[in-house]
N, C-alpha and C positions, 0 to 999 in steps of 0.2 A: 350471076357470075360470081358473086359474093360469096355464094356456097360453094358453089367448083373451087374455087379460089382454098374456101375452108377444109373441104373433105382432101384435096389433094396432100394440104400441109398435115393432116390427119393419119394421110397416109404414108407421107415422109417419115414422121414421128413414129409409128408404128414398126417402119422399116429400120430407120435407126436405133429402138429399142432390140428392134431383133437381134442385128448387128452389135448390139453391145452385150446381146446374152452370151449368142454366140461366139462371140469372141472370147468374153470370160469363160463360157464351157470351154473354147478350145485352150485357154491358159489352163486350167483344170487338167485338162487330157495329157498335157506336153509335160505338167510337173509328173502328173501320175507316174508319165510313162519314164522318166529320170528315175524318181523310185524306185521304180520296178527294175531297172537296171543297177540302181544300187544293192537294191536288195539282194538280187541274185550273185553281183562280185562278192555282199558280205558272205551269202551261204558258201559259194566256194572257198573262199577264205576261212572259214568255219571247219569245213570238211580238211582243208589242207594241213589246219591246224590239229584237228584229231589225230589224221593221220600222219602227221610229225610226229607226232606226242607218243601214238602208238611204235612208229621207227626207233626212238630214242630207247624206247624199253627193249625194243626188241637185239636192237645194235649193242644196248649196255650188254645184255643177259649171254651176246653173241660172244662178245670181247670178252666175259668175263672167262667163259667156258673153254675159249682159247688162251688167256694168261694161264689158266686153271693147268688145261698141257703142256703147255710150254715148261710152267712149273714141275711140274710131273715130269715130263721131260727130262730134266737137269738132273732132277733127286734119280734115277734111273739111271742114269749115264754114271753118276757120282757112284751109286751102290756099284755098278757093274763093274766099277774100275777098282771098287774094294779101297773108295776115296774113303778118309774121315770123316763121320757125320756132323761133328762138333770144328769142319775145318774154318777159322775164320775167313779163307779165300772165297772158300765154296761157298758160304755164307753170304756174305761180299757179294759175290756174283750172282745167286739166285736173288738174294735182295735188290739188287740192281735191275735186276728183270722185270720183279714182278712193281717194282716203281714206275719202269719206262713202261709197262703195261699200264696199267692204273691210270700213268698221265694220259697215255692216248684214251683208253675208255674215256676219263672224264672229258677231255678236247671235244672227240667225235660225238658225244651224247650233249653235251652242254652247247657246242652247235647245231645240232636238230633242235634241241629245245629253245635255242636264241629264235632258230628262224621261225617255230611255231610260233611263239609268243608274239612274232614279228605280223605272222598272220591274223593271228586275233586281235590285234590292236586296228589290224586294214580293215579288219572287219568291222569291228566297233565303229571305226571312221565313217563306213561306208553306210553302217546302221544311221549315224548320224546323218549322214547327207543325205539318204533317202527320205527322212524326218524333215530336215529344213528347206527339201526341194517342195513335198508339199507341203509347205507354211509358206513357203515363198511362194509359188502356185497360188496358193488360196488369197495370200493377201495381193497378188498383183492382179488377183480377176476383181477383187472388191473394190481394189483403185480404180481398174479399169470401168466397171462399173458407177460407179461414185462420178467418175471423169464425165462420164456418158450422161449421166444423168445430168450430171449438172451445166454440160453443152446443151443440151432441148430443155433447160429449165430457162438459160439464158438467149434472147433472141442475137444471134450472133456472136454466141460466147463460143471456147475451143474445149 
């Protein structure tokens, strides 16, 4: 009976080691999978931030090509009314235009650019937490482990 007694606790032990791989494997799998989830917001984030980057250029180059007529504009009106070229009004008023143009380009472009910048730093974050989910994963399977072990090292310990 001594030995039934023996080989059963044998197989406890054995079963509880299991239990403690597996457990740590499934810590392992659950960080993984946090990761993986980080990883993929930072790519989007990534992408979103290109493609801001690329809007910004594309919106400045828009705006510009529009003050560009607008200015065009004014000088055309001015010629056709047989206005002074040298008038300080006229001056005045085309300069005034192409200011309020200018400040909006810079506005509308320096806010696509805020918001990109805004992306890649989520992203960077999100690079990071992918990083420290598995470190944190890895190091809570080695406690878990560690724990385990050292309950069947001790008879009755937790």
């Amino acid at each position: 009976m001594a030995a039934s007694g023996s080989g059963g606790g044998s197989a406890a032990g054995g079963n509880s080691l299991m239990s403690i791989g597996l457990s740590a494997y499934s810590t392992i799998l659950q960080s993984e999978g946090v990761a993986s989830a980080d990883e993929f917001q930072a790519s989007k984030l990534e992408s979103a931030a290109t493609y801001g980057e690329l809007k910004a250029v594309q919106t400045g180059g828009q705006m510009t090509r529009q003050l560009n007529q607008t200015l065009g504009n004014i000088e055309a009106v001015r010629a056709a009314a047989h206005a002074d070229p040298n008038s300080p009004t006229g001056a005045a008023f085309r300069d005034d235009q192409e200011a309020q143009g200018v400040q909006q380009r810079t506005t509308t472009v320096d806010s696509i650019l805020a918001q990109a910048t805004q992306d890649r730093n989520d992203a960077a974050y999100y690079k990071q937490a992918a990083s420290d989910a598995l470190f944190a994963g890895d190091i809570s399977a080695a406690a878990g482990i560690a724990k385990g072990i050292a309950g069947l090292a001790i008879p009755g310990g937790f």
